[in-house]
VMD Tcl script that draws the C-alpha trace (Angstrom):
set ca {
  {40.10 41.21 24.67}
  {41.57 41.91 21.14}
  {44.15 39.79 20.13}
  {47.81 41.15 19.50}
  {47.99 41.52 16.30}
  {50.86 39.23 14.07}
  {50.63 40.81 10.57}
  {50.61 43.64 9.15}
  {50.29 45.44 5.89}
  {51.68 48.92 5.19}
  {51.08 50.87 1.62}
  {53.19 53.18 0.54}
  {51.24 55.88 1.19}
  {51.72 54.90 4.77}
  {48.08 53.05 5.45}
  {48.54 50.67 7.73}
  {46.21 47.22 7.96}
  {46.77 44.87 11.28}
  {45.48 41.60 11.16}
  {46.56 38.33 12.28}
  {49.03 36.47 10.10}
  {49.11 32.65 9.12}
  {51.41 30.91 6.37}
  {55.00 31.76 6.38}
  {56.53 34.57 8.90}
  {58.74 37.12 7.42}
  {57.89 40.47 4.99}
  {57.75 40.75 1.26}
  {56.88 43.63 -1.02}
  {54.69 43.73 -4.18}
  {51.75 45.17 -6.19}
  {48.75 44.53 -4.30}
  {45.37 43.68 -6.42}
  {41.95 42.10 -5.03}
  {40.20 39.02 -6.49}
  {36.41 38.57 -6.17}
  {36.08 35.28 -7.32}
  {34.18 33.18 -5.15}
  {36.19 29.87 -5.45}
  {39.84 28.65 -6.81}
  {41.65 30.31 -4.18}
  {44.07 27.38 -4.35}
  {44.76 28.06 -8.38}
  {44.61 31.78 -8.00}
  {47.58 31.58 -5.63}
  {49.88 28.80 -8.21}
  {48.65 31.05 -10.98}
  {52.22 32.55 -12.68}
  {50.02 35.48 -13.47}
  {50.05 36.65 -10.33}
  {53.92 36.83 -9.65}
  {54.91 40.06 -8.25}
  {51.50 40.64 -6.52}
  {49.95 40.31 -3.39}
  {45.98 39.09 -3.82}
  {43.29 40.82 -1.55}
  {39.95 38.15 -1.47}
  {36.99 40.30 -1.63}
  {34.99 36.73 -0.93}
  {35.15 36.05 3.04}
  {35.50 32.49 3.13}
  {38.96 31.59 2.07}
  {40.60 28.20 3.68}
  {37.46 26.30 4.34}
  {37.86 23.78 1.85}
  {41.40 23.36 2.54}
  {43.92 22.48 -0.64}
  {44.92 19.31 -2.44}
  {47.34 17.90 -4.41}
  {45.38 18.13 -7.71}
  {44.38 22.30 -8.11}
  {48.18 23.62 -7.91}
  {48.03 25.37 -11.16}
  {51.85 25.10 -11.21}
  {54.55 23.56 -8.31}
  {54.38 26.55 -5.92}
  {52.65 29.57 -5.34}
  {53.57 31.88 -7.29}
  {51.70 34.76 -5.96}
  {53.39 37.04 -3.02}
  {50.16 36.80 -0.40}
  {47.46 36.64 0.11}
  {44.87 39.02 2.41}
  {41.40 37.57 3.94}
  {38.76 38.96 5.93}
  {38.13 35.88 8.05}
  {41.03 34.00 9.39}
  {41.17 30.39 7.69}
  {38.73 27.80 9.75}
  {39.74 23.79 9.74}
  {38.99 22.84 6.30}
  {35.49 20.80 5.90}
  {35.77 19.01 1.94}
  {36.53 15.67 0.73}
  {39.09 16.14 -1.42}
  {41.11 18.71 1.00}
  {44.88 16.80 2.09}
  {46.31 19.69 4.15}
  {44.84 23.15 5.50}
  {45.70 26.41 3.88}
  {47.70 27.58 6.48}
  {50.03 24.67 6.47}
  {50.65 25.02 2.69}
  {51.64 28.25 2.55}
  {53.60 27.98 5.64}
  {55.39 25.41 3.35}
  {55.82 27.15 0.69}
  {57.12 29.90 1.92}
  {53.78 32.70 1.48}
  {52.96 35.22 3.77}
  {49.27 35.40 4.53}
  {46.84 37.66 6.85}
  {43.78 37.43 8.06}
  {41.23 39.68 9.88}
  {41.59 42.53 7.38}
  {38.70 44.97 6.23}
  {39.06 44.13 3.15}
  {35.92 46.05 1.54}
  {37.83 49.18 2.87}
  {41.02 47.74 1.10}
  {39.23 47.12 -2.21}
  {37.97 50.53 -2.22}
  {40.95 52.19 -2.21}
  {42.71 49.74 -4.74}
  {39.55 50.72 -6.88}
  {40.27 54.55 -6.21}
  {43.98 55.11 -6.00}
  {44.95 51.93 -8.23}
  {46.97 49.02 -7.19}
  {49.01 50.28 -4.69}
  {52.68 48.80 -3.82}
  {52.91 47.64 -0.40}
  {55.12 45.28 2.25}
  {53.05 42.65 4.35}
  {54.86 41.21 7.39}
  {54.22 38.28 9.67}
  {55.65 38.32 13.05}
  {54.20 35.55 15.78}
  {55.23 38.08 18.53}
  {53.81 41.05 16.89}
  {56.69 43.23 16.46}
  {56.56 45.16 13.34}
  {59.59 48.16 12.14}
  {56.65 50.47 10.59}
  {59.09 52.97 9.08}
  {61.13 50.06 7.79}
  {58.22 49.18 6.29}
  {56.77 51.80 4.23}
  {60.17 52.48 3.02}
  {60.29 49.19 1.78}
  {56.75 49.56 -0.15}
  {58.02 52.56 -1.61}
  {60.96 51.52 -2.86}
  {59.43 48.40 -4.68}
  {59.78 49.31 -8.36}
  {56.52 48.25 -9.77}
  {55.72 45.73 -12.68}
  {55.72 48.51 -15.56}
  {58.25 47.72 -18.00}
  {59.32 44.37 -15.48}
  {59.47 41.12 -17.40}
  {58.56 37.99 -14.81}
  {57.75 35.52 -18.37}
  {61.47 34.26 -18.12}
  {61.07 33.76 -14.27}
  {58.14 31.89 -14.07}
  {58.64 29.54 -17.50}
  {59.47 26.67 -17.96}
  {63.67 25.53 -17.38}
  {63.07 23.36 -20.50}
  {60.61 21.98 -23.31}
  {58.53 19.10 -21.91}
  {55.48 17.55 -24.34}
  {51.56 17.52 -22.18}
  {48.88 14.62 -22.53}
  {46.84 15.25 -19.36}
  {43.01 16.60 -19.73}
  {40.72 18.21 -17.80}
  {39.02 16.46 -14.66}
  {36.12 14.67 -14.63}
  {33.95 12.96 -12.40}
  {34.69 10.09 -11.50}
  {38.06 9.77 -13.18}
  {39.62 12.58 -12.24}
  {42.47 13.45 -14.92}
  {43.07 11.11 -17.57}
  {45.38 11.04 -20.36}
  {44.55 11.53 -23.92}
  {45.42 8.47 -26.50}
  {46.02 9.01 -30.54}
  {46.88 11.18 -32.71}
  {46.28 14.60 -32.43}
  {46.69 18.37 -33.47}
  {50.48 19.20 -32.88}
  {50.34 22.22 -31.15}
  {53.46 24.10 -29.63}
  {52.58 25.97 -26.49}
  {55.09 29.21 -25.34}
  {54.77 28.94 -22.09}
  {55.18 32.52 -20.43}
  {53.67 31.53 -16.97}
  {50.87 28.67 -18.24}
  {48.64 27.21 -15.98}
  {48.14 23.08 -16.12}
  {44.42 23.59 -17.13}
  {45.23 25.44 -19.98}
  {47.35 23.15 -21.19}
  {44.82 20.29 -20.26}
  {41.94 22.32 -22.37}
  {44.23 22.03 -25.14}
  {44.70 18.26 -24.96}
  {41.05 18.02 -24.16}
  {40.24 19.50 -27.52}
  {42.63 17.15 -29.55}
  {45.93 18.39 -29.17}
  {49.25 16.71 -29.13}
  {51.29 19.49 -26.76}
  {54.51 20.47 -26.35}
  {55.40 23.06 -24.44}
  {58.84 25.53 -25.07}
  {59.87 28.12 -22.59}
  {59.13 31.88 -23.32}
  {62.48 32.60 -25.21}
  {61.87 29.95 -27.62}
  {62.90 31.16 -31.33}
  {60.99 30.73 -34.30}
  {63.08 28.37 -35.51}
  {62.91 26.11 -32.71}
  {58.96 26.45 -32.75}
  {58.86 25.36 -36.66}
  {61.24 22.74 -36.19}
  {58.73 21.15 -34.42}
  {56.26 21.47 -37.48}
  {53.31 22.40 -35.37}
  {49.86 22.84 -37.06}
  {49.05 24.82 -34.63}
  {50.82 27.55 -32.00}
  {49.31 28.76 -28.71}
  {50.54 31.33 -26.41}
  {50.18 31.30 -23.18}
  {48.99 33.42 -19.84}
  {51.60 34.65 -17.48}
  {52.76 37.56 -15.11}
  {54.48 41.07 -15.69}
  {54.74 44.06 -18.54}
  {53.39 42.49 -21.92}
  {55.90 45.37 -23.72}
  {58.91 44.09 -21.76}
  {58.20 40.53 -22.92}
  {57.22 41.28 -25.88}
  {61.39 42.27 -26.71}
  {62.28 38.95 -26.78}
  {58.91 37.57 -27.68}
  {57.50 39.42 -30.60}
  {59.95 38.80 -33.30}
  {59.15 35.13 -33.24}
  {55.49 35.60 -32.75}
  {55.85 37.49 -36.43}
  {57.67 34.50 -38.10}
  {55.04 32.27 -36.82}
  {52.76 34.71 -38.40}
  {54.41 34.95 -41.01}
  {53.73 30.64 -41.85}
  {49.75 30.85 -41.94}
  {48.86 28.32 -39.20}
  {46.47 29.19 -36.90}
  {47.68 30.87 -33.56}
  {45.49 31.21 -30.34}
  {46.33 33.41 -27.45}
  {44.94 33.82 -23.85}
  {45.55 37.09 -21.47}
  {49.79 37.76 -21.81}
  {49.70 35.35 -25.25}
  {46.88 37.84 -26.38}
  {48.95 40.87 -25.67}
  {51.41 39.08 -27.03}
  {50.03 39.08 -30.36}
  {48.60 42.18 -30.14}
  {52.14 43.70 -29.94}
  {52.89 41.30 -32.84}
  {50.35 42.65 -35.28}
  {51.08 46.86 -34.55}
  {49.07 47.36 -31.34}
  {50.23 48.60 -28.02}
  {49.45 47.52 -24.32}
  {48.61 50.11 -21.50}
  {48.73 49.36 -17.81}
  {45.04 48.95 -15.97}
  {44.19 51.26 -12.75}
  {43.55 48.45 -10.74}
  {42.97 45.73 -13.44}
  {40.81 42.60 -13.49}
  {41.18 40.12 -11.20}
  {37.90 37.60 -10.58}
  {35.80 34.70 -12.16}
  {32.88 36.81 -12.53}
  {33.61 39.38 -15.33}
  {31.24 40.19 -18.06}
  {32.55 40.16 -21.59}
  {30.28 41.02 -25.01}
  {31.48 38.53 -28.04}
  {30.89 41.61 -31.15}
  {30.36 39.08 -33.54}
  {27.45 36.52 -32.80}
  {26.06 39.22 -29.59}
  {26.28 36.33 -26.70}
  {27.47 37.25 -23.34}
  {29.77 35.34 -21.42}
  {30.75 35.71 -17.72}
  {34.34 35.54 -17.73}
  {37.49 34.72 -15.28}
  {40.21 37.57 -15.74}
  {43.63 38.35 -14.38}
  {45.26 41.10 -15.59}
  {46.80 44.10 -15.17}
  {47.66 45.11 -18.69}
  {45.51 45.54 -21.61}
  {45.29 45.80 -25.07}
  {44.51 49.47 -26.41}
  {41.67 49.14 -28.93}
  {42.51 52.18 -30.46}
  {46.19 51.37 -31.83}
  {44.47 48.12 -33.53}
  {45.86 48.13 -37.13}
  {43.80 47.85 -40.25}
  {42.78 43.84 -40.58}
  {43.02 42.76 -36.66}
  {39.26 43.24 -35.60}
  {38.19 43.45 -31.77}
  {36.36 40.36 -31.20}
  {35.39 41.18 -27.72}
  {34.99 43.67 -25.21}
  {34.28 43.99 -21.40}
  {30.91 44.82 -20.34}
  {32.10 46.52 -16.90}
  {34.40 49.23 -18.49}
  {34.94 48.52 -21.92}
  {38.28 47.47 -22.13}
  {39.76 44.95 -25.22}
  {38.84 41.39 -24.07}
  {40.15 39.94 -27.76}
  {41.24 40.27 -31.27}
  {41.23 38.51 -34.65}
  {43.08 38.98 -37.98}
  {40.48 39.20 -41.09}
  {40.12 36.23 -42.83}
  {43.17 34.24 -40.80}
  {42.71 31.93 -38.15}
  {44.54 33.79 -35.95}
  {42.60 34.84 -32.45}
  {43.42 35.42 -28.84}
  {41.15 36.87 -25.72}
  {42.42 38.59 -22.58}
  {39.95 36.23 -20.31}
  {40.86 32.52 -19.18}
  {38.31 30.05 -21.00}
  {40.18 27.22 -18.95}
  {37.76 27.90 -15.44}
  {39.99 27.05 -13.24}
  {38.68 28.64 -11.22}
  {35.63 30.55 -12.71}
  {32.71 29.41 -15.35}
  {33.02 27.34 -18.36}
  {31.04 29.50 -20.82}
  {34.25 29.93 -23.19}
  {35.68 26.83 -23.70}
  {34.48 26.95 -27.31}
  {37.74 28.66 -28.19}
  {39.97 25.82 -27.65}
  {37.09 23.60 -29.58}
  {37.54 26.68 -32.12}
  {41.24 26.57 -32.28}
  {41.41 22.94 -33.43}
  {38.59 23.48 -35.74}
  {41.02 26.23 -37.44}
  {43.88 23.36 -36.95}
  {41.21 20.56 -38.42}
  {40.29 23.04 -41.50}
  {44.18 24.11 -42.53}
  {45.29 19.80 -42.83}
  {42.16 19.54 -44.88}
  {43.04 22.29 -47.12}
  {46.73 21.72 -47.54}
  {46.41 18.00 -47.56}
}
mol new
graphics top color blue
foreach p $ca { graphics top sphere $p radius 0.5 }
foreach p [lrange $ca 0 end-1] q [lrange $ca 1 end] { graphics top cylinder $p $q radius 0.2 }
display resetview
């Protein structure tokens, strides 16, 4: 006998998915997009990227190595829901402290299991990222109509800035690095690289990357001014990843991005930072059928040839074309072609669309953060 189902998800073309639900009862609306990264299910969910969006897992086995204290990528999930294939199992790894379902339940995320979700993916892939409602009802009682009127009516992320709602309240200064076995995080000692960080949704490992390479952070919310970012006399400024229309940030954002420009000390950008810039130098951003959303993308480095399997979450990108005269492509993805980064000719000024932190998803581009305080290392020596 088939179980009653206790979730459901409804697009707003009226598609309906049943499945049973786990995590948090109650209904929520957003953009729905599909991951196929096989691990990092825990970070994908605290990623700020991902406000406003539901996340399909193409990879069946979500849950079974439960969470832990140490992957949140920020305090809470930040993404709507999540949809599964398999219904979590009791978590089997030594690091998990409490079982997926539990967690979200706590934090307050809707989740569903027993979903197609290769049928789901497909028609993400053909009709784009469709806006949908997901409920979660224990006894199974679900106000369809209700439902897809509620999908409809959610107004999309085009032209929605979710930077100010997922930043930080205030600035705060970061000394934690990456994990490694057996220590686990540890904090960097000495001097270092001051770097400011504009955090539009960042995610700790970035900012652990960053002290990892030799960098004395501090972090400023989104809105920060270019004055308050110089009055910190960084050497360097990065710019971070987060969630929402790149063109509505960029409002706020852009005119102090130019009067950092505008000082000659290196900037680096990853995924909204590299929109970001691109915005700052002349380009424009377009919004992605479906976008990219996995730790398995493939992306061609123009300059020295190399390959390097990427993880991505986007759904915005940079349009090539409307690159001004001096900011050079850098990079490109090898699945549909799209801008994957962008340098200015003879500055050290760079940024990529991809996330070279791993977390979750291969370490093949850390380089750039090694790069970025190379650029910082090179600008003392020539001013000094």
């Amino acid at each position: 006998m088939t179980a009653k189902p206790t979730a459901c998800l409804v697009l707003a073309d009226g598609t309906v998915f049943y499945g049973q639900g786990f995590g948090a009862t109650g209904r929520t609306t957003a953009e729905l997009c599909f991951n196929t990264a096989m691990t990092g299910y825990q970070e994908i969910m605290t990623d700020p990227s991902y406000a406003g969006q539901i996340v399909t897992f193409t990879f069946p086995h979500i849950g079974n190595t439960g969470v832990n204290e140490e992957d949140d990528e920020t305090a809470d999930p930040v993404a709507e829901g999540m949809v599964v294939k398999w219904d979590p199992t009791a978590s089997s790894n030594w690091r998990a402290t409490a079982e997926l379902g539990d967690w979200l339940a706590r934090r307050g995320r809707i989740a569903m299991g027993g979903v197609d979700t290769r049928r789901l993916t497909r028609a993400i892939r053909a009709q784009g990222a469709p806006h949908v409602a997901m409920a979660h009802d224990p006894n199974g009682n679900f106000d369809l109509e209700a439902l897809v009127a509620a999908a409809r009516g959610f107004a999309g992320l085009e032209g929605l800035d979710l930077a100010k709602e997922v930043t930080c309240a205030q600035s705060y200064t970061w000394d934690e690095q990456r994990w490694a076995w057996p220590e686990g995080f540890t904090k960097r000692e000495g001097p270092g690289h001051k770097v400011v960080a504009i955090d539009y949704g960042a995610k700790r490992n970035i900012l652990r990357c960053l002290a990892s390479a030799g960098c004395d952070v501090t972090v400023l919310p989104a809105t920060a001014t270019e004055e308050d970012v110089m009055a910190l006399n960084p050497d360097g400024v990065f710019l971070s990843n987060g969630p929402g229309d790149p063109a509505a940030t960029g409002a706020y954002a852009v005119p102090m991005i130019q009067g950092v420009l505008a000082r000659d000390i290196p900037v680096f950008g990853i995924c909204l930072g590299h929109q970001m810039l691109a915005l700052a130098l002349g380009a424009k951003t377009v919004k992605m059928n479906h976008g990219h959303h996995g730790a398995n993308h493939p992306v061609k480095d123009l300059d020295t040839g190399k390959v390097e399997i990427t993880s991505m979450n986007h759904g915005f990108t940079v349009d090539s074309q409307t690159l001004p005269k001096g900011v050079l492509e850098t990079h490109v993805s090898l699945f549909d072609g799209s801008n994957c980064g962008i340098k200015v000719d003879g500055k050290p000024i760079f940024s990529v669309q991809y996330h070279p932190e791993a977390s979750p998803g291969p370490q093949d581009s850390y380089y750039l953060f090694e790069r970025f305080a190379e650029a910082m290392e090179a600008r003392a020596k020539a001013t000094a």
